[in-house]
N, C-alpha and C positions, 0 to 999 in steps of 0.2 A: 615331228616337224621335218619339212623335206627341205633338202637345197637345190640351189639352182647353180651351176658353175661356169664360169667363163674366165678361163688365162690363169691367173693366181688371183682372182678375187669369186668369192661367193656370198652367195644371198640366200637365208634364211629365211622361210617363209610361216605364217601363221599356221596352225590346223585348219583354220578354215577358207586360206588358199588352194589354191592350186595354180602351175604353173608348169611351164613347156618351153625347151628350147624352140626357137624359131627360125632363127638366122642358117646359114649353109645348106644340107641338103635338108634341113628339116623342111619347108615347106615345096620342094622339088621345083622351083620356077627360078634357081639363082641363077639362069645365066640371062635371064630377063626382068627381073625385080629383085629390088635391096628388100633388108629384111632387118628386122629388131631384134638384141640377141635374145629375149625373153619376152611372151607372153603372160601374163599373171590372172588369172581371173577371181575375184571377190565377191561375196554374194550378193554388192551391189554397184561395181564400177570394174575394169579390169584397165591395167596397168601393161603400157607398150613398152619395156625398159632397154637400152640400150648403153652399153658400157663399153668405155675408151680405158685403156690405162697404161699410159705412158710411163707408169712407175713402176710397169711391172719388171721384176729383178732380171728375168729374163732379155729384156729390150737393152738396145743399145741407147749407151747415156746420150751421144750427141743426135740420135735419130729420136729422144723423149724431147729432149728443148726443142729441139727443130717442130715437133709436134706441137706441144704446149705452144709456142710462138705461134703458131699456123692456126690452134683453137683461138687465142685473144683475137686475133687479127681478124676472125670470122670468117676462115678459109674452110672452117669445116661445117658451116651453117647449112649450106647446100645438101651436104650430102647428110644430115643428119635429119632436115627435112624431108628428103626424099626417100630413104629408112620408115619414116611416119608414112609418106603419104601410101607405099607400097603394098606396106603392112596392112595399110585399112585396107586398100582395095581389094587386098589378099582376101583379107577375113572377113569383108563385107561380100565381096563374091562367093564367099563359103556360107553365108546366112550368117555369121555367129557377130556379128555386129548389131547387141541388142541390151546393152549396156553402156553407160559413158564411159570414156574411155581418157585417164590419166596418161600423158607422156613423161617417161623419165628420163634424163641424159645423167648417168655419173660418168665422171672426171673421175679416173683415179690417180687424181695431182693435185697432195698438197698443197703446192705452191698458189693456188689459186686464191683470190680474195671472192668473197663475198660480194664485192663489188662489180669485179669481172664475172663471178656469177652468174647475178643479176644481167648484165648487160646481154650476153648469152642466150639468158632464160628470153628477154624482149625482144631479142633480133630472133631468136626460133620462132617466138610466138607471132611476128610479122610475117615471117616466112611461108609457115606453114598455109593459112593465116587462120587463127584462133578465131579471129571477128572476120565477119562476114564485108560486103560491100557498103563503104561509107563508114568503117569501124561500128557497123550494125551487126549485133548476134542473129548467126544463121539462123535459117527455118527448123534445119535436121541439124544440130553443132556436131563438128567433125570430131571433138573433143571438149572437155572439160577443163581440162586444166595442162600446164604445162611448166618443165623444172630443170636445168640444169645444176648438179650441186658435186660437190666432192665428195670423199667419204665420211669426212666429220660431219659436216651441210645434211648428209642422206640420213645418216644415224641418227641425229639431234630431232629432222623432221619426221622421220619413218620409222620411228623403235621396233615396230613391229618387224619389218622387214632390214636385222640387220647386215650390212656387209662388211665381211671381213678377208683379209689375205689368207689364203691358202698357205705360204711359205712361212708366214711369221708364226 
């Protein structure tokens, strides 16, 4: 099994993943396109993952709540859309866009309810936008599915793919 590592949280992948940083200079266009910190590809779907973590032990406490406030609030909807959309074009401009393609947001805060979750996961899925014109599914869908969760939320849904802190 390989990891994937990003800050103090990692992710654990299946044997029959594979995956790739993406974000920074991995894909060489950052100072023109945002990027997802993680690639994932499955033998029949691959996975855009992108991780925030405000809990990380490293981060300053009143710079994580100011954070966390700014995610409920939907201040970071924007740019978590635009992470997605960069990413496809990236990788549709490289041909490898030939699989549906899962988006994942982990939270790595606790604090989060299920509910803020949720609300999260439907302002992304607007944003992006999941549905096509008239909440009609596209011709080509730009994706399959789409999830903001925390780390319990990830682990509950995704056993395969666990994450855990690096520090603990």
């Amino acid at each position: 099994m390989s990891t994937l590592l990003e800050g103090d949280l990692q992710m654990t992948l299946p044997p029959a993943a594979s995956g790739r940083k993406f974000d920074g200079n991995a894909h060489g266009l950052s100072h023109c396109m945002k990027a997802v910190d993680f690639i994932v590809e499955l033998t029949d779907k691959v996975l855009f993952v992108e991780l925030k973590d405000p809990e990380n032990p490293a981060a300053l406490a009143a710079r994580s709540e100011a954070f966390i406030t700014e995610f409920r609030a939907g201040q970071l909807d924007n740019d978590l859309k635009t992470k997605f959309r960069d990413s496809w074009l990236y990788e549709y401009a490289q041909g490898r866009i030939n699989k549906p393609i899962t988006y994942l947001v982990l939270m790595g805060a606790s604090t989060l309810s299920d509910a803020e979750l949720l609300a999260r996961t439907d302002a992304l899925k607007r944003q992006i936008p999941i549905e096509g014109p008239n909440n009609q599914p596209w011709k080509m869908p730009l994706l399959t599915g789409c999830a903001v969760l925390n780390i319990a939320a990830w682990n509950k849904a995704l056993p395969d793919f666990p994450i855990s802190r690096v520090s603990v």
